[in-house]
C-alpha positions as a Markdown table, in Angstrom:
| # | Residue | x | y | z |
|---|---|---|---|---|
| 1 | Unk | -91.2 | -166.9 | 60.0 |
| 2 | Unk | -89.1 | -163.8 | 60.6 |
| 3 | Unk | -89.3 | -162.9 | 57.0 |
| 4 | Unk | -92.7 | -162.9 | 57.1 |
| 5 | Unk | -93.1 | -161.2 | 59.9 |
| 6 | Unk | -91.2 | -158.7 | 58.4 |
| 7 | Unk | -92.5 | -158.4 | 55.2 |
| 8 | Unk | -96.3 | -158.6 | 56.4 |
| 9 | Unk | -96.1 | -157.2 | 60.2 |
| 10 | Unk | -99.0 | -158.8 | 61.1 |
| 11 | Unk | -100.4 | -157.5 | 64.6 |
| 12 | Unk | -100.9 | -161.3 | 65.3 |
| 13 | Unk | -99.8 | -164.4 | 64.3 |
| 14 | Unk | -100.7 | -167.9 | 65.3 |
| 15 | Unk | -98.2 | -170.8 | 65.1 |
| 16 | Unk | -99.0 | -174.5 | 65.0 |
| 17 | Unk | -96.6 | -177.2 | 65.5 |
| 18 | Unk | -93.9 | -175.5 | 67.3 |
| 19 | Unk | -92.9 | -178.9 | 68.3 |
| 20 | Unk | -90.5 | -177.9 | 71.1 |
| 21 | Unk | -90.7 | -176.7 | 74.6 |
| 22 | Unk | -91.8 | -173.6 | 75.6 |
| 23 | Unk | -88.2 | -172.9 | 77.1 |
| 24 | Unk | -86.4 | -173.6 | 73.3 |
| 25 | Unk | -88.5 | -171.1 | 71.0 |
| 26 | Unk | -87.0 | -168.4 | 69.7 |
| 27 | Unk | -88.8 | -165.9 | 71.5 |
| 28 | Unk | -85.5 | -163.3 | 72.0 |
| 29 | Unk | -85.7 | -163.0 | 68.1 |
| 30 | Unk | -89.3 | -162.8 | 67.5 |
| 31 | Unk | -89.5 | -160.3 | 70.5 |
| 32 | Unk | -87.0 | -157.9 | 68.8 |
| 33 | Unk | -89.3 | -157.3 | 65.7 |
| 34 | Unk | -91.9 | -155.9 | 68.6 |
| 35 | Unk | -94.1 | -159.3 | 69.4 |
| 36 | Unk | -95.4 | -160.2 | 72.4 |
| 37 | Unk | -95.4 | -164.2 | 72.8 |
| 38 | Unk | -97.0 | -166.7 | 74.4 |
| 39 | Unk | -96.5 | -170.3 | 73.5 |
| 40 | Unk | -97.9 | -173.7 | 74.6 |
| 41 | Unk | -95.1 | -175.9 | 73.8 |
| 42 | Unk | -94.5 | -179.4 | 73.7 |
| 43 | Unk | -91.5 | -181.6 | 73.2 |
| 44 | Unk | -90.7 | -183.1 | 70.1 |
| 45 | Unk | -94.8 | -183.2 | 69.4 |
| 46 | Unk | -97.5 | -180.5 | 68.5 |
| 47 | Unk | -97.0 | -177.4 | 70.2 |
| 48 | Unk | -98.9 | -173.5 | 69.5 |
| 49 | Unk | -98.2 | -170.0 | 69.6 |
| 50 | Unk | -99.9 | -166.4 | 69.4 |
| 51 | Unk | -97.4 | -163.5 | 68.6 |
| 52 | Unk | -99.0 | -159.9 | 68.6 |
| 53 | Unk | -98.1 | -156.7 | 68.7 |
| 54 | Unk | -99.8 | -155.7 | 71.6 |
| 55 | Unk | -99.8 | -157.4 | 75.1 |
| 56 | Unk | -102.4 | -159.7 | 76.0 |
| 57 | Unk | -104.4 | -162.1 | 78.5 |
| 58 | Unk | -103.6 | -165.9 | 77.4 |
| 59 | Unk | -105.0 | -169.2 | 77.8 |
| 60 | Unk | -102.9 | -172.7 | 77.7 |
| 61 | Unk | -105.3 | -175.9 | 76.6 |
| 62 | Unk | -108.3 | -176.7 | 75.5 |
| 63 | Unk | -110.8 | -177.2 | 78.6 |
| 64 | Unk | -113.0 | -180.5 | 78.4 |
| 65 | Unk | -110.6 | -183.2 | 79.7 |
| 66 | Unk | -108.0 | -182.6 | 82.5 |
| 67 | Unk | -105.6 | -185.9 | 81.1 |
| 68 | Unk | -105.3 | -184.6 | 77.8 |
| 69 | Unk | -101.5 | -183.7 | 77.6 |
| 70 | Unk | -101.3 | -182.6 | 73.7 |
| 71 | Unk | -100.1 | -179.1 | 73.6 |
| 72 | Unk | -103.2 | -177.9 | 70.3 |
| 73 | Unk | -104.8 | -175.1 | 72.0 |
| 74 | Unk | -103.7 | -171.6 | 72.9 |
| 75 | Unk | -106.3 | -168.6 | 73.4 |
| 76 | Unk | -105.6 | -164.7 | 73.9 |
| 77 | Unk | -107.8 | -161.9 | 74.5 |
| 78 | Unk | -105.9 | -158.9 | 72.7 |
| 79 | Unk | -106.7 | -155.3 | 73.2 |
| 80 | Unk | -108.0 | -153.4 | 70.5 |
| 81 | Unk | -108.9 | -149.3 | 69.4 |
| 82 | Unk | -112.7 | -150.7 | 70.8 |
| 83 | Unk | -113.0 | -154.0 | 72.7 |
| 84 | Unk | -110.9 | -157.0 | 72.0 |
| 85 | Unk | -109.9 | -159.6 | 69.7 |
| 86 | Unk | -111.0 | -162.8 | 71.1 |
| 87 | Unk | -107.9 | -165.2 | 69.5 |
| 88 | Unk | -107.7 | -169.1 | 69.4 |
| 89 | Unk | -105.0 | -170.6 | 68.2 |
| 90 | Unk | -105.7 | -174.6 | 66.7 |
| 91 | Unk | -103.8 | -177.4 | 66.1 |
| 92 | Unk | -106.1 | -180.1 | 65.7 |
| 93 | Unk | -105.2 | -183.8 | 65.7 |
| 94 | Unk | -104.5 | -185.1 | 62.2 |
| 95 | Unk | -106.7 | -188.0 | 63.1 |
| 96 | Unk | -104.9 | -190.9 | 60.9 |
| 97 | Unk | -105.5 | -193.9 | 60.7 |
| 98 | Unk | -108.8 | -193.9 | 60.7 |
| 99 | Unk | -111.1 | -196.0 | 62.5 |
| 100 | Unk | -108.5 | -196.1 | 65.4 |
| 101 | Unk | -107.3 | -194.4 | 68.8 |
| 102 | Unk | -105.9 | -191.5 | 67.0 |
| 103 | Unk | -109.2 | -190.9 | 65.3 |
| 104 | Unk | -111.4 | -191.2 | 68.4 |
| 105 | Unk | -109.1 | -188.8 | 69.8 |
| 106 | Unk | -109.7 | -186.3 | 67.3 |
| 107 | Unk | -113.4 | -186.2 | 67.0 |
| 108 | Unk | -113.1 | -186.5 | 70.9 |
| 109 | Unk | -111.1 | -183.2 | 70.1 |
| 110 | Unk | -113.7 | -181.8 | 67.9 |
| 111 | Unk | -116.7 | -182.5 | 70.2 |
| 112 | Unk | -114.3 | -180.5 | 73.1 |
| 113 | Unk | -114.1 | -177.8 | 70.9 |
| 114 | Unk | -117.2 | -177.2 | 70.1 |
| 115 | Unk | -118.4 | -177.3 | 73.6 |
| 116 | Unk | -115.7 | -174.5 | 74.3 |
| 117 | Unk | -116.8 | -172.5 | 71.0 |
| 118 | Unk | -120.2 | -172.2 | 72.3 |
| 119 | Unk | -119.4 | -170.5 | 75.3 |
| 120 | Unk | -117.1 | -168.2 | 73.6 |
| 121 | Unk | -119.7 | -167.0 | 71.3 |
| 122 | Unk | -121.9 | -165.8 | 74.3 |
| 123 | Unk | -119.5 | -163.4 | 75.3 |
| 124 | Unk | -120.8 | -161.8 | 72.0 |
| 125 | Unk | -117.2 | -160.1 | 70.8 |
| 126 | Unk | -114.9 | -160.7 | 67.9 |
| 127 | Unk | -113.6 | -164.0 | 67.7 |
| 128 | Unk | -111.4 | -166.0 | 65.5 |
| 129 | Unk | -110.6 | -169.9 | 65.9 |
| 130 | Unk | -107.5 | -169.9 | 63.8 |
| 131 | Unk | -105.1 | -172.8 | 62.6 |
| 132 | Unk | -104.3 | -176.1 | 61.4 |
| 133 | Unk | -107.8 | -178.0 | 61.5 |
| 134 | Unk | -106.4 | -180.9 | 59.3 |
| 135 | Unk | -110.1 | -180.7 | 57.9 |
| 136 | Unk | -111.1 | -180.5 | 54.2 |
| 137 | Unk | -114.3 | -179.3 | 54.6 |
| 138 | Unk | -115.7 | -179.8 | 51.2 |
| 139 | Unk | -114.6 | -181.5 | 47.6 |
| 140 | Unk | -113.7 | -177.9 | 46.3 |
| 141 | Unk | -111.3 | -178.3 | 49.3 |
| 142 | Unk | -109.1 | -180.8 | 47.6 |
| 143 | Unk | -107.5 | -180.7 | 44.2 |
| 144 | Unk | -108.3 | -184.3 | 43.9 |
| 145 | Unk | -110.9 | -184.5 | 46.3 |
| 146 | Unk | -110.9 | -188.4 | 45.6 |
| 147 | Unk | -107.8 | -189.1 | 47.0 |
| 148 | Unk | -108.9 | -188.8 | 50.3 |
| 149 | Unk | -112.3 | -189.9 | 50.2 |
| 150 | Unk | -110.6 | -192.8 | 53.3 |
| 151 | Unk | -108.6 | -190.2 | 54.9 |
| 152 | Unk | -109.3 | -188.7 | 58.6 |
| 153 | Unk | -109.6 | -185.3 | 57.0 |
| 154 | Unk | -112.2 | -186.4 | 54.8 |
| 155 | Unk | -114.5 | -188.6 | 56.8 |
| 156 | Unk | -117.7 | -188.0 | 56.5 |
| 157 | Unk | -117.5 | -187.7 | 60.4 |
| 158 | Unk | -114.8 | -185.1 | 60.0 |
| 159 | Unk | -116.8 | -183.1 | 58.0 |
| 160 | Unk | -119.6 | -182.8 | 60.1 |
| 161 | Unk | -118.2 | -182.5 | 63.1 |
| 162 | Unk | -116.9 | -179.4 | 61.6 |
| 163 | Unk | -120.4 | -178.2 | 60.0 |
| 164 | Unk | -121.8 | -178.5 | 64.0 |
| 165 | Unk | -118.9 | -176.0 | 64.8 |
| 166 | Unk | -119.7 | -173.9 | 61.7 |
| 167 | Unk | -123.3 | -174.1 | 62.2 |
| 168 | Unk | -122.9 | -172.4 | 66.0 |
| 169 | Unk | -122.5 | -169.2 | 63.8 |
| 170 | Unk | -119.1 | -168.5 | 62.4 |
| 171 | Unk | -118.1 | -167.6 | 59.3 |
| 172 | Unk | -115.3 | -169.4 | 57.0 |
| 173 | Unk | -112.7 | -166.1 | 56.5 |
| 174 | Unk | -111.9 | -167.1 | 52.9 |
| 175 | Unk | -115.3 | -168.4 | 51.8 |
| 176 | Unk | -116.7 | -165.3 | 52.7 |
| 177 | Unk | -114.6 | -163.5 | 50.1 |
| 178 | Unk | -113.9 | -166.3 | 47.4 |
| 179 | Unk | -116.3 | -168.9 | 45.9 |
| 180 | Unk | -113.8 | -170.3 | 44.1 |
| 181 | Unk | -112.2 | -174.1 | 43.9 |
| 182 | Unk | -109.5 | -174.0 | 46.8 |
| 183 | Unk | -107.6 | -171.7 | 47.4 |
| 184 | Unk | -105.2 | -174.6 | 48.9 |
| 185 | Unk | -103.4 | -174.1 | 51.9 |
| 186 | Unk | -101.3 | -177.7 | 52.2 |
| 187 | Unk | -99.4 | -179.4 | 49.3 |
| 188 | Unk | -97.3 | -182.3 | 50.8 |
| 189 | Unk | -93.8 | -183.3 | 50.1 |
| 190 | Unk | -94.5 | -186.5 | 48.9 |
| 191 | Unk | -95.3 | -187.3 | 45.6 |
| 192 | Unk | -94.7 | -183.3 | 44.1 |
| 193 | Unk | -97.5 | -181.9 | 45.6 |
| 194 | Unk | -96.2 | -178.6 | 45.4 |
| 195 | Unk | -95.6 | -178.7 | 41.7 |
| 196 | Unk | -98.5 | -180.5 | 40.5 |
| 197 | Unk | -100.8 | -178.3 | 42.4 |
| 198 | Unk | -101.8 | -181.2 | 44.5 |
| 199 | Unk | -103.4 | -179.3 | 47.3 |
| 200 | Unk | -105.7 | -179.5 | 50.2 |
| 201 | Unk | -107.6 | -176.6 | 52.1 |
| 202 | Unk | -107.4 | -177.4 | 55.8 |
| 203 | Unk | -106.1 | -174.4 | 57.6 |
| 204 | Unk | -108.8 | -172.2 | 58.4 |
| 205 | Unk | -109.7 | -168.9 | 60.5 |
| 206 | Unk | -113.2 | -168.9 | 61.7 |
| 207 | Unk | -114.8 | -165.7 | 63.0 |
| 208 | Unk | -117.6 | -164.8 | 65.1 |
| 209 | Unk | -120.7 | -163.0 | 64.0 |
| 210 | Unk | -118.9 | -159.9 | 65.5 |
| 211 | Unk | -115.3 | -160.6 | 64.0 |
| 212 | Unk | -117.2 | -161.3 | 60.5 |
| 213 | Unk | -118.9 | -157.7 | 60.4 |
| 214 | Unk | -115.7 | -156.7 | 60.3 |
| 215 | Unk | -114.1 | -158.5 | 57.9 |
| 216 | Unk | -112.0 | -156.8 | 55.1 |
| 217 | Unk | -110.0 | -159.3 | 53.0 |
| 218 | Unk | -108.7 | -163.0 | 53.6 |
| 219 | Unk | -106.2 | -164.3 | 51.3 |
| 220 | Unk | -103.6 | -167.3 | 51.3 |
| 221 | Unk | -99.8 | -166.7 | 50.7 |
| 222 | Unk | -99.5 | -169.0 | 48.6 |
| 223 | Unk | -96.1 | -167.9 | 47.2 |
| 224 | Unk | -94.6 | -168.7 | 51.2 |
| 225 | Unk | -94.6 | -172.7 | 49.8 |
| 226 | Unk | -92.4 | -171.8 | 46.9 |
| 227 | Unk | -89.2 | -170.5 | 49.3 |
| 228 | Unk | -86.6 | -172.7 | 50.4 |
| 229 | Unk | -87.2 | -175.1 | 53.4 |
| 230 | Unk | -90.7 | -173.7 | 53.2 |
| 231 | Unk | -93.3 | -175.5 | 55.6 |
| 232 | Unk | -95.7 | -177.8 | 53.6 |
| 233 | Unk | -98.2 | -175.3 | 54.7 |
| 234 | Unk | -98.8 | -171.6 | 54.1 |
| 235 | Unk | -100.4 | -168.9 | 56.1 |
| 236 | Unk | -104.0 | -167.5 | 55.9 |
| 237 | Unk | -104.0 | -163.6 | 56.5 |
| 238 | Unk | -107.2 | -161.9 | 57.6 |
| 239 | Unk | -107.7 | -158.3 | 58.2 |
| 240 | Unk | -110.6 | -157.3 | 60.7 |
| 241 | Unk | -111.8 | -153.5 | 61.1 |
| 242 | Unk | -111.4 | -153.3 | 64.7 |
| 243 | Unk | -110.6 | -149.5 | 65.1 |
C-alpha cells in the first residue's frame, strides 16, 4: 500500500478489508506520506478506509438497519478547487453460500444501499461508490463466466440488484472508457488464478451523473497482483476533472 501510494499519490484512496480495529492500522505511516485517514475498523473481519490528501467530513456505516455490526461502509465529503467529492467507500458481503443467511444478508445489503444511493444522488454533486462489490456484473466480467454461474456473485439476483443501483443513474468508471472483455480486477489464489488469467471483475467505482462529466481515464493496475504478497485484488484508479 505504501508503495503505491508512493508511486501513484493518489489524492484518495479507499481500502476494503482492513480487517483490524480502528486503533491497530497503521495510520502514523500512511499519515507521514501526507494522508488524512479515516477508517471503520473491525476486528479480525471486514473493515474500510478513505485516505486523501485533503481533510474531510466522514461517515461510519451504512444507514438502513441500526443491528447491523459489519464494519462495509465508510463515506467522506472531500473538498475540492469547486464543490466536493462526494466519496463512498464499499465492502460488500461476499454473499456465499448461496441460498443461505449470508446471502440474504447481502441482497439485504444491496437493497440498503440502494436506498442510501438514491438519496445521495439528489444532493446533485460528484459522487463515487467505490470498492469491493463482490459482483460480476456481466459474462464479459469473468474469464470463465461459467464457473460461477452458482456463485453469490453471479446470481441472477446479484446481478440485478446491482442493475437497480446502476439504473438510479451512475456510470460504471471502466465501462465508460473500455468495451472490452474484463479488464479483471480479482484472480484468486486457488487453483493459479493469477497465472492462467483466471479473473473476475468485481471491484468497481460508480459515479454520479456529476462525477461522470468529469471523468478523464479509469484504468486497473493490473501489474499490483504480480508483486510479492500481493492482495488477490488490484486497485481501480479514476481521475475526475474537479478543478
Amino acid at each position: 500500500m505504501l508503495d503505491y501510494l508512493r508511486e501513484q499519490s493518489p489524492d484518495a484512496l479507499c481500502l476494503q478489508e482492513i480487517k483490524c480495529v480502528d486503533e491497530l492500522f497503521p495510520r502514523a505511516e500512511i499519515e507521514d506520506l501526507g494522508y488524512n485517514v479515516a477508517t471503520h475498523g473491525q476486528k479480525g473481519f471486514n473493515g474500510v478506509a478513505i485516505l486523501a490528501k485533503r481533510p474531510f467530513e466522514v461517515k461510519r456505516g451504512l444507514p438502513g438497519d441500526a443491528d447491523d455490526l459489519q464494519a462495509r461502509y465508510i463515506e467522506a465529503v472531500i473538498p475540492a478547487a469547486r464543490g466536493v467529492l462526494r466519496l463512498a467507500c464499499i465492502y460488500l458481503p461476499n454473499g456465499n453460500p448461496a441460498p443461505g443467511e449470508k446471502y440474504a444478508y447481502k441482497l439485504a445489503f444491496m437493497d440498503r444501499l440502494i436506498r442510501h444511493a438514491r438519496k445521495l444522488l439528489a444532493y446533485e454533486e460528484p459522487l463515487a461508490l467505490a470498492g469491493d462489490f463482490n459482483v460480476i456484473p456481466e459474462p464479459r466480467d469473468a474469464a470463465h463466466p461459467e464457473q460461477w454461474t452458482k456463485d453469490a456473485l453471479f446470481l441472477p439476483e446479484t446481478r440485478a440488484r446491482f442493475r437497480e443501483l446502476m439504473s438510479l443513474g451512475f456510470a460504471d468508471a471502466l465501462r465508460a472508457v473500455s468495451d472490452e472483455k474484463g479488464p479483471y480486477t480479482f484472480w484468486d489464489y486457488q487453483g493459479g488464478g493469477w497465472q492462467r488469467n483466471n479473473g473476475i471483475r468485481i471491484d468497481h467505482v460508480l459515479l454520479s451523473p456529476q462525477a461522470a462529466d468529469r471523468l478523464e481515464t479509469a484504468a486497473v493496475d493490473k501489474d499490483m497482483r504480480g508483486r510479492e504478497k500481493a492482495s488477490d485484488h488490484v486497485p481501480v484508479r479514476v481521475a475526475l476533472k474537479l478543478d
